[in-house]
N, CA, C and O atoms as a Maestro MAE file, in Angstrom:
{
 s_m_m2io_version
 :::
 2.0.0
}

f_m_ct {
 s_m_title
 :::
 protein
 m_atom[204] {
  # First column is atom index #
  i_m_mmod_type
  r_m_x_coord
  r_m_y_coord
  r_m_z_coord
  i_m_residue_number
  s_m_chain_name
  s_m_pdb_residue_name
  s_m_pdb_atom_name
  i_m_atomic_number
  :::
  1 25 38.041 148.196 140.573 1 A "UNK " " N  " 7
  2 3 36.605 148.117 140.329 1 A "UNK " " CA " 6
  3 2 36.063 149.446 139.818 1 A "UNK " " C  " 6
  4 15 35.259 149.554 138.892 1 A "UNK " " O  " 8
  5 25 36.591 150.443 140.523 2 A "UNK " " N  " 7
  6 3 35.974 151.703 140.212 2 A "UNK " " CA " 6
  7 2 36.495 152.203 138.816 2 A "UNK " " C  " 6
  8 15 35.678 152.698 138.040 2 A "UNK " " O  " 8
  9 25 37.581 152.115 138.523 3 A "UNK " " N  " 7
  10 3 38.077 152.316 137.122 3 A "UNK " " CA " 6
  11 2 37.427 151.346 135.977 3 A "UNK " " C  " 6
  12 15 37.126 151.990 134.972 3 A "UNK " " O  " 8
  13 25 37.218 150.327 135.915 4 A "UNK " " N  " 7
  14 3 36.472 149.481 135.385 4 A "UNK " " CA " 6
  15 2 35.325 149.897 134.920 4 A "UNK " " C  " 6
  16 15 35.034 149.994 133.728 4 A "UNK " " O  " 8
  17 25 34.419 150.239 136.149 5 A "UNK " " N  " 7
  18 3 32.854 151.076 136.022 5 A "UNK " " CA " 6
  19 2 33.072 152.302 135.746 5 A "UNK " " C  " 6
  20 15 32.067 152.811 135.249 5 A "UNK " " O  " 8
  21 25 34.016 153.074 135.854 6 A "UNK " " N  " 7
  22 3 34.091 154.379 135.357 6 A "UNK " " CA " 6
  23 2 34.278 154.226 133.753 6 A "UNK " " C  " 6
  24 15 33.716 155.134 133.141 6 A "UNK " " O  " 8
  25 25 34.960 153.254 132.920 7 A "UNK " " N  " 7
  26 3 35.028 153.007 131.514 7 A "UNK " " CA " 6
  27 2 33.824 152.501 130.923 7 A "UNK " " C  " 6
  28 15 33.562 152.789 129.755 7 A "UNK " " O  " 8
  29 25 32.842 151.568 131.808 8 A "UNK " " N  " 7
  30 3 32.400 151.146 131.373 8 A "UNK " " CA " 6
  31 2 30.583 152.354 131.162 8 A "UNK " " C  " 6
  32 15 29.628 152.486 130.396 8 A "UNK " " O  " 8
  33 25 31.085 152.864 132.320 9 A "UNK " " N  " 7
  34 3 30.020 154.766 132.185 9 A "UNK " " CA " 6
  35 2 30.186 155.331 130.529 9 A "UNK " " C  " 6
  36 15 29.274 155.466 129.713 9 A "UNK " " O  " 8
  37 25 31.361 155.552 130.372 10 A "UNK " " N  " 7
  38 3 31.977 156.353 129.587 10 A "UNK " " CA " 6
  39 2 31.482 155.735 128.091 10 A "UNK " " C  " 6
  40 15 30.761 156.316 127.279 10 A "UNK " " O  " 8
  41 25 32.007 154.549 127.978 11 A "UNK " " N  " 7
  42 3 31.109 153.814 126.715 11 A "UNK " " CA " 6
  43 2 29.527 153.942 126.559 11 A "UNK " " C  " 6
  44 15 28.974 153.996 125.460 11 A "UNK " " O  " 8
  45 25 28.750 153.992 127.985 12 A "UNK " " N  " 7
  46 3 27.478 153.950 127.729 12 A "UNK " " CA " 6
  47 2 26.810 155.082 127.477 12 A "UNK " " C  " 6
  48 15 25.708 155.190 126.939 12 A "UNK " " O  " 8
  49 25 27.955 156.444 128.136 13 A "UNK " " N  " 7
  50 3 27.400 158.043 127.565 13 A "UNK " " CA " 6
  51 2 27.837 158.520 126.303 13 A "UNK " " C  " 6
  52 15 27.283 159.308 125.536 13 A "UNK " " O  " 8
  53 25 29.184 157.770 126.185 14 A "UNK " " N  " 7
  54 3 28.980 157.893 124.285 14 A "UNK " " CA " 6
  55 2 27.975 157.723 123.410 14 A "UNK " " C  " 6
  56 15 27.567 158.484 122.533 14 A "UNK " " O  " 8
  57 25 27.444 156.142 123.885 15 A "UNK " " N  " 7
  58 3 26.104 155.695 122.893 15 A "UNK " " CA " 6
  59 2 25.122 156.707 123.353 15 A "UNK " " C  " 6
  60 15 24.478 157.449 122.611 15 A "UNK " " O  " 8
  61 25 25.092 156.682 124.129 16 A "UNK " " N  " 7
  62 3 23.469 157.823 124.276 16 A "UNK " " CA " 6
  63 2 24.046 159.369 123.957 16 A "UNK " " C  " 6
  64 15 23.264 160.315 123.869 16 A "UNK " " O  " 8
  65 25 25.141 159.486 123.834 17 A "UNK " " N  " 7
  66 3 24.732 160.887 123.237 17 A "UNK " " CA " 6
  67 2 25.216 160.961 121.644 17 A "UNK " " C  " 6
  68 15 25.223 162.094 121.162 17 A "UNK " " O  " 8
  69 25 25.589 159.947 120.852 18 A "UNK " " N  " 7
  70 3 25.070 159.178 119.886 18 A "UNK " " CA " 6
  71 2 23.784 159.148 119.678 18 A "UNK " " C  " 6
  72 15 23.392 159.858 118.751 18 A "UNK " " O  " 8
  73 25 22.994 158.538 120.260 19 A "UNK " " N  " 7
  74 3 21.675 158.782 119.928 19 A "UNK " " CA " 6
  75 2 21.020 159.021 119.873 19 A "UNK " " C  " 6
  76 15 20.162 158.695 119.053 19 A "UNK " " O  " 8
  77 25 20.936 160.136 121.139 20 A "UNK " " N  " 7
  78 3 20.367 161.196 121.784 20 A "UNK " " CA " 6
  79 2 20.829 162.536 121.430 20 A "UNK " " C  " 6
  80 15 20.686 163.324 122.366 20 A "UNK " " O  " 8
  81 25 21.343 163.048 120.366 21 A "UNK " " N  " 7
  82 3 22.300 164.482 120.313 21 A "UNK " " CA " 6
  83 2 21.703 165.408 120.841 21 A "UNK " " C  " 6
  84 15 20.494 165.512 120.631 21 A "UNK " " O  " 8
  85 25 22.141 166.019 121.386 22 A "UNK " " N  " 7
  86 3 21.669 167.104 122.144 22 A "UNK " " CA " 6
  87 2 20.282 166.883 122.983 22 A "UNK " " C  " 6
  88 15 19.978 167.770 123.780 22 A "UNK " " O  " 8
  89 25 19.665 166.067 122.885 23 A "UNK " " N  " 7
  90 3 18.831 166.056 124.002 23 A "UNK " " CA " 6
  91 2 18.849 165.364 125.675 23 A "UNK " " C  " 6
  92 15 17.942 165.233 126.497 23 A "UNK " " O  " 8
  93 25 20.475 164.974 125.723 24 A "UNK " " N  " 7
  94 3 20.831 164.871 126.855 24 A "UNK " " CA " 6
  95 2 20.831 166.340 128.089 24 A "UNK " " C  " 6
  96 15 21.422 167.399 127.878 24 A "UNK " " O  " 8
  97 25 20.270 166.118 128.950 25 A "UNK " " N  " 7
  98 3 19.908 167.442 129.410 25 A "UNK " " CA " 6
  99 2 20.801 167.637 130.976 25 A "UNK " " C  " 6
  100 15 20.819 168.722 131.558 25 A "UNK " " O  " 8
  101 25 21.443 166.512 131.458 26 A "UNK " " N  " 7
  102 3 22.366 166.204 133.010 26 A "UNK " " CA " 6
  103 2 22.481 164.791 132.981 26 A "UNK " " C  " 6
  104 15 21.735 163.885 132.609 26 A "UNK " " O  " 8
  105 25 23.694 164.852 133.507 27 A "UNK " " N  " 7
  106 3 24.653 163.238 133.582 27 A "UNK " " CA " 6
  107 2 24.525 163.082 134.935 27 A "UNK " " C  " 6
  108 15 24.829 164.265 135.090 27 A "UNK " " O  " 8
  109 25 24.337 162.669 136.156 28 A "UNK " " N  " 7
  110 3 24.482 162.424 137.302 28 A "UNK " " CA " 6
  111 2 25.443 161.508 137.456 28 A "UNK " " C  " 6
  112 15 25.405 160.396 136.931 28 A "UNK " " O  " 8
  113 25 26.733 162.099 138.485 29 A "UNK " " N  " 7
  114 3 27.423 161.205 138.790 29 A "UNK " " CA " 6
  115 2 27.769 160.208 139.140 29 A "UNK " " C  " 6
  116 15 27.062 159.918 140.106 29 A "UNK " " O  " 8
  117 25 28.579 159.317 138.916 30 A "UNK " " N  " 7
  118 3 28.892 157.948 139.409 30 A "UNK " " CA " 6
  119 2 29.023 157.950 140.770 30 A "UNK " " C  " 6
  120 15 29.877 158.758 141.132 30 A "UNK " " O  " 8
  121 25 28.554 157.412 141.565 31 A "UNK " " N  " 7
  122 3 28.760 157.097 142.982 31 A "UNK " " CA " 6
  123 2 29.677 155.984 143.637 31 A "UNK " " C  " 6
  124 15 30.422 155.176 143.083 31 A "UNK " " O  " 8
  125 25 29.469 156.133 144.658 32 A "UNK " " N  " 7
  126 3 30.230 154.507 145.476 32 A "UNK " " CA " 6
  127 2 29.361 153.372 145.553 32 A "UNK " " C  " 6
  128 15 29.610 152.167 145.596 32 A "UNK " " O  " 8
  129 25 28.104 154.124 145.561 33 A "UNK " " N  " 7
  130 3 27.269 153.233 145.676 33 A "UNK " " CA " 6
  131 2 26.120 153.275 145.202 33 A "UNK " " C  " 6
  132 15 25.787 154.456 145.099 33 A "UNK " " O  " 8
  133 25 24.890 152.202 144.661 34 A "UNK " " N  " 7
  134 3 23.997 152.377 143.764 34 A "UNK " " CA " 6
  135 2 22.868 153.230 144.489 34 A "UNK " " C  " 6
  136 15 22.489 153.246 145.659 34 A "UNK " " O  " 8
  137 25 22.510 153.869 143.462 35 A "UNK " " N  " 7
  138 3 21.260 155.177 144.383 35 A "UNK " " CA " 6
  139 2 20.009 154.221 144.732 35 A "UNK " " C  " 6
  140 15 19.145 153.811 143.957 35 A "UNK " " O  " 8
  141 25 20.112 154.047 145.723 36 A "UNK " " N  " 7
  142 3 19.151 153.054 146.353 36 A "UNK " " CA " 6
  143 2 18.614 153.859 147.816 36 A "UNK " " C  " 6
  144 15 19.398 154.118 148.729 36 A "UNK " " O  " 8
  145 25 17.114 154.205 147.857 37 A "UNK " " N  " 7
  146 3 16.646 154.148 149.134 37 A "UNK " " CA " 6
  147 2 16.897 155.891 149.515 37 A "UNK " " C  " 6
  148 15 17.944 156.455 149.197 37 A "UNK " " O  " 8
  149 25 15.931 156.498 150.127 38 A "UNK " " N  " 7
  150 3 16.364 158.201 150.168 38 A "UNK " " CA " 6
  151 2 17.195 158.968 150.308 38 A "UNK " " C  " 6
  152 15 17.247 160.047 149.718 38 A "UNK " " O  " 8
  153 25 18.182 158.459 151.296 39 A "UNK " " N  " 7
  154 3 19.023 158.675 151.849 39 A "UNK " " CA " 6
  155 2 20.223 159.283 150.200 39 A "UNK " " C  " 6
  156 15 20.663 160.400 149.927 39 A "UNK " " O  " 8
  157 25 20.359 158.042 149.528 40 A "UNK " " N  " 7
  158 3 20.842 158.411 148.190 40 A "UNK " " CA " 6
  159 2 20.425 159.315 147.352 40 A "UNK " " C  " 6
  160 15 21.008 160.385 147.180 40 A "UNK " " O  " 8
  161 25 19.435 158.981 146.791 41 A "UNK " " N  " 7
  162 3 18.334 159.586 145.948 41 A "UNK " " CA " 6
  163 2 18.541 161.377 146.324 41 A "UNK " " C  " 6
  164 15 18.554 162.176 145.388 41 A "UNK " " O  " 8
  165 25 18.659 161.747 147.450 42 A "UNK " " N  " 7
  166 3 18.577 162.978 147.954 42 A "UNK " " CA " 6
  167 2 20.009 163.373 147.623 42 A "UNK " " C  " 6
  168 15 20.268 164.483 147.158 42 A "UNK " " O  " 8
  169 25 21.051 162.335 147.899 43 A "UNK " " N  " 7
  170 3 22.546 162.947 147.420 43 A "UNK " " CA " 6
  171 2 22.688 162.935 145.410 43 A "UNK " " C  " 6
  172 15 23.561 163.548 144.795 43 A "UNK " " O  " 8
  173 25 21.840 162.277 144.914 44 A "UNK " " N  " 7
  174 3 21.498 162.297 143.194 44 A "UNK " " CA " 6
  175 2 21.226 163.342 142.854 44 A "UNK " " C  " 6
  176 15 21.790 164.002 141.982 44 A "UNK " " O  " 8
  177 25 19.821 163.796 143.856 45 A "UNK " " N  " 7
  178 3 19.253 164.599 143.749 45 A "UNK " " CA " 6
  179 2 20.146 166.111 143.571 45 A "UNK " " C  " 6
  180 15 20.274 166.852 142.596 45 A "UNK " " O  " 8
  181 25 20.704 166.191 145.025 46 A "UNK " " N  " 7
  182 3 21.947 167.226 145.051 46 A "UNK " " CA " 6
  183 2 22.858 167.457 143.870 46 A "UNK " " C  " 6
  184 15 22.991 168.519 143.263 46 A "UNK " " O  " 8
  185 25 23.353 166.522 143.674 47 A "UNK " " N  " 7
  186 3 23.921 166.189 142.481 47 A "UNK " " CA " 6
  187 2 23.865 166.309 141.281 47 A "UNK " " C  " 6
  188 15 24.801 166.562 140.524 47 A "UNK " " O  " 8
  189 25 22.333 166.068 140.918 48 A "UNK " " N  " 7
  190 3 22.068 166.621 139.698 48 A "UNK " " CA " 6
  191 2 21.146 167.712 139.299 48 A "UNK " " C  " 6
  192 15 20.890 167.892 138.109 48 A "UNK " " O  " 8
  193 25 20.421 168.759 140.628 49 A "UNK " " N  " 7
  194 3 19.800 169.955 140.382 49 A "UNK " " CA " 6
  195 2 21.722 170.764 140.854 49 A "UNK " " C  " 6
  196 15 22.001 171.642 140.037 49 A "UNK " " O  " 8
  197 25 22.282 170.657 141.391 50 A "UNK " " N  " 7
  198 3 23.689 171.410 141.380 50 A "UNK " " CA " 6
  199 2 24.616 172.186 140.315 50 A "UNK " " C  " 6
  200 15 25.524 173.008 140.444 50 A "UNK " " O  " 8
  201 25 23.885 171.460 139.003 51 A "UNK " " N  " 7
  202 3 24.721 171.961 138.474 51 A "UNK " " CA " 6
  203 2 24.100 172.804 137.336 51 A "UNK " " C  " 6
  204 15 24.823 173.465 136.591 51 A "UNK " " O  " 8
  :::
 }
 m_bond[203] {
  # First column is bond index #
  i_m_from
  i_m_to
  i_m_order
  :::
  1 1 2 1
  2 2 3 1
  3 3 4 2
  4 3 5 1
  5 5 6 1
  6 6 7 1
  7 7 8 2
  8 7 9 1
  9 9 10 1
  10 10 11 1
  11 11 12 2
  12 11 13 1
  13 13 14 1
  14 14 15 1
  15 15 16 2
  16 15 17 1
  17 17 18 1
  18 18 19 1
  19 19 20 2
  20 19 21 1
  21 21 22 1
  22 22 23 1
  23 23 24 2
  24 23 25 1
  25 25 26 1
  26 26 27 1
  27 27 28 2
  28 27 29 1
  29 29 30 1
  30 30 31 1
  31 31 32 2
  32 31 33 1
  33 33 34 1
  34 34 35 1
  35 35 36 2
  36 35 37 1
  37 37 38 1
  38 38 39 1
  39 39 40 2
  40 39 41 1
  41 41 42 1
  42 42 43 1
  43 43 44 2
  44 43 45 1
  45 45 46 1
  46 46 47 1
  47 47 48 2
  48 47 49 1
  49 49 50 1
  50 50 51 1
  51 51 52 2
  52 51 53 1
  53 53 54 1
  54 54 55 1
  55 55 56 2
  56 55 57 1
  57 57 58 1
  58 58 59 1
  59 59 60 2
  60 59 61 1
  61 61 62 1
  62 62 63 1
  63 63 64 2
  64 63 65 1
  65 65 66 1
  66 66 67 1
  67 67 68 2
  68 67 69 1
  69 69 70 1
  70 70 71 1
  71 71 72 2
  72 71 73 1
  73 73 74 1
  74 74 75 1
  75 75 76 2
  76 75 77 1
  77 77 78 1
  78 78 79 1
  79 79 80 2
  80 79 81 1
  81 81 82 1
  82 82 83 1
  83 83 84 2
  84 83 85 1
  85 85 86 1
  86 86 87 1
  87 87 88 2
  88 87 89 1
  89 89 90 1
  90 90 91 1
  91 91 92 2
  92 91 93 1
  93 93 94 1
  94 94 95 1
  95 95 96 2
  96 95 97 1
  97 97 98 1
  98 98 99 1
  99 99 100 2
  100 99 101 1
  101 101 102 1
  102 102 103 1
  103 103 104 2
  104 103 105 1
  105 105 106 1
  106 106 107 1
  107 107 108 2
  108 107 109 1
  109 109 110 1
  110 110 111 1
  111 111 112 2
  112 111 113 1
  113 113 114 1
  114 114 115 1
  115 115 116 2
  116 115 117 1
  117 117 118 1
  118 118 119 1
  119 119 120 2
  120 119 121 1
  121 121 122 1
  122 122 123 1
  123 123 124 2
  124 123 125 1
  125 125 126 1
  126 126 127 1
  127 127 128 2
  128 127 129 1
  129 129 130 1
  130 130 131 1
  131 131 132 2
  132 131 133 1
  133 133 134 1
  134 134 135 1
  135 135 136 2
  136 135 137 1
  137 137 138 1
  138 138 139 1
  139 139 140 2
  140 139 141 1
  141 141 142 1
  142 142 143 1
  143 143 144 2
  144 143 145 1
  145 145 146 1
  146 146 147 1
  147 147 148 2
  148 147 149 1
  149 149 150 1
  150 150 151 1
  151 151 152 2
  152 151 153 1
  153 153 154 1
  154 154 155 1
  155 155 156 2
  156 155 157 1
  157 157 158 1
  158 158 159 1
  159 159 160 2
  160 159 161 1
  161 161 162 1
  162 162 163 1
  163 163 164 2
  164 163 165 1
  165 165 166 1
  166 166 167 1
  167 167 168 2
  168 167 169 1
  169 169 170 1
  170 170 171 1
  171 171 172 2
  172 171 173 1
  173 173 174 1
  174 174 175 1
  175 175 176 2
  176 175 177 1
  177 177 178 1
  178 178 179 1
  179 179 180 2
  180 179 181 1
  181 181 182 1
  182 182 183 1
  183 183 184 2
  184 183 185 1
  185 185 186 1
  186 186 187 1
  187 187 188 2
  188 187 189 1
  189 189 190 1
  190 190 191 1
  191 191 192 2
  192 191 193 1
  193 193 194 1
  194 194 195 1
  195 195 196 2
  196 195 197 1
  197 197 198 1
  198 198 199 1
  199 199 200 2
  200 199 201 1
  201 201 202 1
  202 202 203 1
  203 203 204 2
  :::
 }
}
């Protein structure tokens, strides 16, 4: 499953940075689970001011 959704990430950040060139500004990682509810959101969060 996870390899699956990890390809299927990968196709969808091609197109957007296709169409977006350079104004992609942070990718936030794929998780286990969908960022739902604070608890997540706060690990996104981590996640994507981190880097």
């Amino acid at each position: 499953f996870v390899m699956n959704r990890m390809r299927m990430q990968d196709d969808h950040l091609k197109t957007i940075r296709e169409k977006f060139d350079g104004s992609v500004r942070a990718v936030v990682p794929l998780f286990d689970q969908e960022v739902r509810g604070t608890v997540m959101l706060g690990k996104a969060a981590t996640a994507l001011f981190a880097q």
